[in-house]
C-alpha positions as CSV (number, residue, x, y, z in Angstrom):
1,X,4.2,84.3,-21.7
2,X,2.2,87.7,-21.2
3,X,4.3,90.4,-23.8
4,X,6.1,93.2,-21.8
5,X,5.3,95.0,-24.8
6,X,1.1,95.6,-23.2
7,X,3.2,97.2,-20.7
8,X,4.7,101.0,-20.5
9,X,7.7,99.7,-18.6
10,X,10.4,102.1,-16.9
11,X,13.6,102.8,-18.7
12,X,15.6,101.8,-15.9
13,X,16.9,98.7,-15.1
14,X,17.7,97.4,-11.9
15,X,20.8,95.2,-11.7
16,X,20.6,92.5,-8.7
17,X,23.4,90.5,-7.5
18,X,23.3,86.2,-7.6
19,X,22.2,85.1,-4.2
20,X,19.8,88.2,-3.5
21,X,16.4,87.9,-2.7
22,X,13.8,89.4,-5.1
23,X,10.8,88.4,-3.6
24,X,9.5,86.0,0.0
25,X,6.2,83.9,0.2
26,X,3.4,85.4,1.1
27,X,5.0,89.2,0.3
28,X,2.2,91.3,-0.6
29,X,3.4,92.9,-3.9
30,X,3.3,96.9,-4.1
31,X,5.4,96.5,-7.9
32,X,5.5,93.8,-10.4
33,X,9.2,92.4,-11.6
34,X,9.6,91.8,-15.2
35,X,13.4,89.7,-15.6
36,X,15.2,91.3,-18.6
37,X,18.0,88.9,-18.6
38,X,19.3,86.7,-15.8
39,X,18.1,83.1,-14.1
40,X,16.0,83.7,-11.0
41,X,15.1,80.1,-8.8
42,X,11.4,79.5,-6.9
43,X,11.0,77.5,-4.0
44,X,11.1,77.9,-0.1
45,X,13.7,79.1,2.1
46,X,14.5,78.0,5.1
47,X,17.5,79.0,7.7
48,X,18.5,81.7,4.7
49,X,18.8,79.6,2.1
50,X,17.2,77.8,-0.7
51,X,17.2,74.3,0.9
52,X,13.7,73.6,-1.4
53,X,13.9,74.5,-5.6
54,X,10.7,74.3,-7.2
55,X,12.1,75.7,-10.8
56,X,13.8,77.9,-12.4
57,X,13.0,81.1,-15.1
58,X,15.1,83.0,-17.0
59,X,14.5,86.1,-18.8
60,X,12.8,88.1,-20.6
61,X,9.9,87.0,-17.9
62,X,7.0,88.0,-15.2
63,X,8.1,87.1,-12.3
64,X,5.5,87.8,-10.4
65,X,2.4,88.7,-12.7
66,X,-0.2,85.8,-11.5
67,X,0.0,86.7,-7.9
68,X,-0.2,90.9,-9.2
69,X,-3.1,89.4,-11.4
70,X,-5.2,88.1,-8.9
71,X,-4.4,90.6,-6.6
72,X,-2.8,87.8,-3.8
73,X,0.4,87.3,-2.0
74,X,3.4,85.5,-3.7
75,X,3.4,81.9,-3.0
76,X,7.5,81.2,-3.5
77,X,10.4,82.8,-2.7
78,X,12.5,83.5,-5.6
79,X,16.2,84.1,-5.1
80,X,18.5,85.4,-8.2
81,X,21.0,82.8,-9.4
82,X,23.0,84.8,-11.6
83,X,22.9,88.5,-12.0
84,X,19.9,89.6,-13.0
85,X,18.9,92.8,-15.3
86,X,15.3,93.5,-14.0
87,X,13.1,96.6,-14.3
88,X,9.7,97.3,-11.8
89,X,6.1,98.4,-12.8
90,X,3.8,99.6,-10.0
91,X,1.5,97.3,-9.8
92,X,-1.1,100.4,-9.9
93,X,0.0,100.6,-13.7
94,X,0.6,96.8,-13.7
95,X,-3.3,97.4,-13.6
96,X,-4.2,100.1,-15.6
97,X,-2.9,98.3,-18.8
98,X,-4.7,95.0,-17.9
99,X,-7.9,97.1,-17.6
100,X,-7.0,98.6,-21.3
101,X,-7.2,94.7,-23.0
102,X,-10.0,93.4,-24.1
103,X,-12.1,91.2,-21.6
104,X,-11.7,88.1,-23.5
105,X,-8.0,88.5,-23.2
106,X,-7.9,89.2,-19.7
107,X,-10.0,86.5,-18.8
108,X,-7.8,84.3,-20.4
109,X,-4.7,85.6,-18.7
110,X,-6.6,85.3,-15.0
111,X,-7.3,81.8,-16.4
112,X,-3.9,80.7,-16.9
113,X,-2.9,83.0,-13.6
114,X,-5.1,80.6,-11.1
115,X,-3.3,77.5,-13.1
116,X,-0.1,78.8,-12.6
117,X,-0.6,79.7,-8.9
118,X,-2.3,76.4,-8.0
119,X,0.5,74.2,-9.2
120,X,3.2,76.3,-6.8
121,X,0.6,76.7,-3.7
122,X,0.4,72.6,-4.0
123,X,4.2,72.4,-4.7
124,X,4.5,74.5,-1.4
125,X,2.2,72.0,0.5
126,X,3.8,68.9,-0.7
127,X,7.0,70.1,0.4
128,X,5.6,70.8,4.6
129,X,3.4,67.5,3.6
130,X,7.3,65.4,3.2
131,X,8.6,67.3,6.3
132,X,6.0,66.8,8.5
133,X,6.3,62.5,7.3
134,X,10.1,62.8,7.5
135,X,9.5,64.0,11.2
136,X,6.8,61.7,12.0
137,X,9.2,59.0,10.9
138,X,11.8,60.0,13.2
139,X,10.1,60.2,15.9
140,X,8.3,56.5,15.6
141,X,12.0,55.4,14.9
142,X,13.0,56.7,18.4
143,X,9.8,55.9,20.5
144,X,10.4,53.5,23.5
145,X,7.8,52.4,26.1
146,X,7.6,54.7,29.6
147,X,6.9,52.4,32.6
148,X,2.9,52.9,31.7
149,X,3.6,51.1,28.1
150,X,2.9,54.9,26.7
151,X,5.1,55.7,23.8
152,X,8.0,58.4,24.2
153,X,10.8,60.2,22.8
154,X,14.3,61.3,24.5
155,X,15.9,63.7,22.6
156,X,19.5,63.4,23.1
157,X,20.6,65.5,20.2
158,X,20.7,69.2,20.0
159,X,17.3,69.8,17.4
160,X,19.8,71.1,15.4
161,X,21.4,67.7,14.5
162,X,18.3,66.3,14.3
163,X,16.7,68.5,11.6
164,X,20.6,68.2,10.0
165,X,19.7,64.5,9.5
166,X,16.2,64.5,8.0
167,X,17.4,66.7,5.8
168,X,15.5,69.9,6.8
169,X,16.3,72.9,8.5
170,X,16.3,73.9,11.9
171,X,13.4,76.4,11.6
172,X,11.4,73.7,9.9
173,X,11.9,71.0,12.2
174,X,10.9,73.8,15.4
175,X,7.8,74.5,12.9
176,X,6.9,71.0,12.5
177,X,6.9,69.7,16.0
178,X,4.7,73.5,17.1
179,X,2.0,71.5,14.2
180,X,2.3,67.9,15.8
181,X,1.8,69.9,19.2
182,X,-1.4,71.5,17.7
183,X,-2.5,68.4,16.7
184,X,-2.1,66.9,19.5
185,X,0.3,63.9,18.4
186,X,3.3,65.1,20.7
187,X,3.5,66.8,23.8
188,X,6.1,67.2,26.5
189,X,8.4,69.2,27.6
190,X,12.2,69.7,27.4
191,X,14.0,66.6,26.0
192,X,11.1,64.2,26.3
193,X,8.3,63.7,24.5
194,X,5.4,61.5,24.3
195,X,3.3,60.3,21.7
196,X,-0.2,60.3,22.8
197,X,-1.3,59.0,19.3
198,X,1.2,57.0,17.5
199,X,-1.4,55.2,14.9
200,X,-1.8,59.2,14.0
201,X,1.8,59.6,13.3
202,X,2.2,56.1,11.4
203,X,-0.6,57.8,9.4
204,X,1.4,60.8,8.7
205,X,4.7,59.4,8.6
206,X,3.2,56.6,5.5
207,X,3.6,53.4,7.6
């Protein structure tokens, strides 16, 4: 854990509320969070809500000092689980004390920074990676032959029900059919749609 002790951190605190949001993927951070006392959940919201939990942290902890390390967006939402005592460095002096360490200390920090941030961007990916099968699945489960033996799907479910039953949200499941669109594994419009390449979805789906 990087000591908040490198750092001349403000005297204030911030208190935030359980259920607040502290920080949304792919924010591009203009202060760094350090958790004073408090739980604080990663993962990916969807619809408002934390539908995907990649971990937990609980203070005193950096919430955010890989992505202010390497100078990129946050990769996870983080949502506060309990109330949360917090206090917020500009990440302009977030970077003034890094400069002050030695550079065999900071390279090990960037070091375990890109670790850190690899392991949530693949968690991210391996949670669209189960949606986009979970969808796939659905929709070979559904297929029937048109007249022309070409595979189709009726939706007769609002897509709201239908994202309710794999599990996912709404959002998602709209986000997911946009990517087989792009692809070019479903197209259609309105309530049907066909399935131009269903040996693609088995592919994606795991058959």
């Amino acid at each position: 854990m990087l000591p908040s002790t490198l750092f001349s951190l403000p005297a204030e605190t911030e208190v935030i509320a359980p259920g607040e949001v502290l920080r949304r993927r792919n924010e591009v951070l203009t202060s760094v969070l350090h958790l004073e006392s408090g739980r604080v959940l990663r993962g990916v919201l969807d619809d408002g809500f934390l539908r995907h939990q990649l971990g937990a942290v609980e203070g005193p902890f950096w919430l955010d000092a890989a992505s202010a390390l390497m100078g990129l967006p946050f990769p996870v939402d983080m949502v506060a689980d309990t109330r949360l005592q917090v206090r917020r460095l500009p990440i302009e002096a977030f970077r003034c004390s890094l400069a002050a360490m030695p550079p065999g200390a900071r390279g090990l920090l960037l070091d375990m920074a890109q670790g850190y941030r690899q392991q949530s961007e693949l968690a991210v990916s391996r949670l669209a990676q189960d949606a986009e099968s979970r969808c796939a699945q659905w929709l070979l489960k559904h297929a029937e032959s048109d007249q022309t033996g070409a595979m189709q799907v009726t939706l007769h479910q609002r897509k709201r029900l239908i994202a309710a039953q794999l599990g996912i949200a709404p959002e998602t499941f709209s986000r997911v059919l946009r990517h087989l669109r792009e692809l070019g594994l479903i197209h259609g419009t309105g309530n049907v749609l066909n399935l131009p390449q269903p040996r693609a979805l088995q592919s994606m789906a795991g058959c």
